[in-house]
N, C-alpha and C positions, 0 to 999 in steps of 0.2 A: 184234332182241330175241332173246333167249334164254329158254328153258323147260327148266327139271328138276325132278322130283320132289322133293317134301322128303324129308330122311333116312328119318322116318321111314313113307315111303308106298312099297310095292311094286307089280310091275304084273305080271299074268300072260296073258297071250294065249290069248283062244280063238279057235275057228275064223271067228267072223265081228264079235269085239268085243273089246274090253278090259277087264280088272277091275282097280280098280285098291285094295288095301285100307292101311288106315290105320290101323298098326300100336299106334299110344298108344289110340284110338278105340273101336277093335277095328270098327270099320264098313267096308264097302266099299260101293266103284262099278260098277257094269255100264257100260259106254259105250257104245253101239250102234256101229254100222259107220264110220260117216259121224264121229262124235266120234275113235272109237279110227286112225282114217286121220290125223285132224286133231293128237291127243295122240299119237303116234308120230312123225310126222312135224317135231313140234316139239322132241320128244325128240332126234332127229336132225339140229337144228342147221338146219334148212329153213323159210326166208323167210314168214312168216306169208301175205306179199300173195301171192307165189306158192302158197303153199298154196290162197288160196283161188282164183286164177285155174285151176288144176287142177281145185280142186272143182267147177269152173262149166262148164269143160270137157266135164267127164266128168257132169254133172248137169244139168236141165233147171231151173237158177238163175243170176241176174246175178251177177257178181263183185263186186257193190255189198253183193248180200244173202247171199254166200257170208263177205263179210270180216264184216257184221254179224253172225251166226252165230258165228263162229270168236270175235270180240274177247269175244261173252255167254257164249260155252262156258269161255273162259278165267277170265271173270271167276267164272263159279261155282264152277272149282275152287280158284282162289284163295281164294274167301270159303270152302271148304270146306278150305281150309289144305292143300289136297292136290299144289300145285306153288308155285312160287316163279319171278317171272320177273326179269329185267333188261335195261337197256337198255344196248347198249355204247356 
């Protein structure tokens, strides 16, 4: 699976999250820590399921509830039009 931004959503990095705003909208997002790891990391072309076996790693969570987490994060920005994904 792949993840990027739509054209028209920006991302700017703070020091412990991401914001991500949506330039027709004029609204943006804050991502906490744990989202902005997650939406970066997908940015960067990196395995969803590994994402979350990391996240599980590194957190006191199952990688069963780390993928459930990750697939509902996705889907809200989706419904919020703010990424687009595909599946190769």
């Amino acid at each position: 699976m792949s993840v990027r931004l739509r054209e028209h959503v920006s991302a700017t990095d703070t020091t412990d999250a991401l914001i991500l705003l949506d330039g027709r909208a004029g609204r943006y997002w804050q991502l906490n820590t744990t989202a902005a790891i997650i939406v970066r990391a997908l940015l960067d072309g990196t395995d969803p399921a590994r994402i979350a076996q990391d996240l599980a790693a590194a957190n006191p969570v199952s990688v069963q509830q780390a993928s459930a987490d990750l697939r509902a994060l996705l889907a809200q920005l989706a419904k919020a039009n703010l990424i687009e994904t595909a599946t190769p």
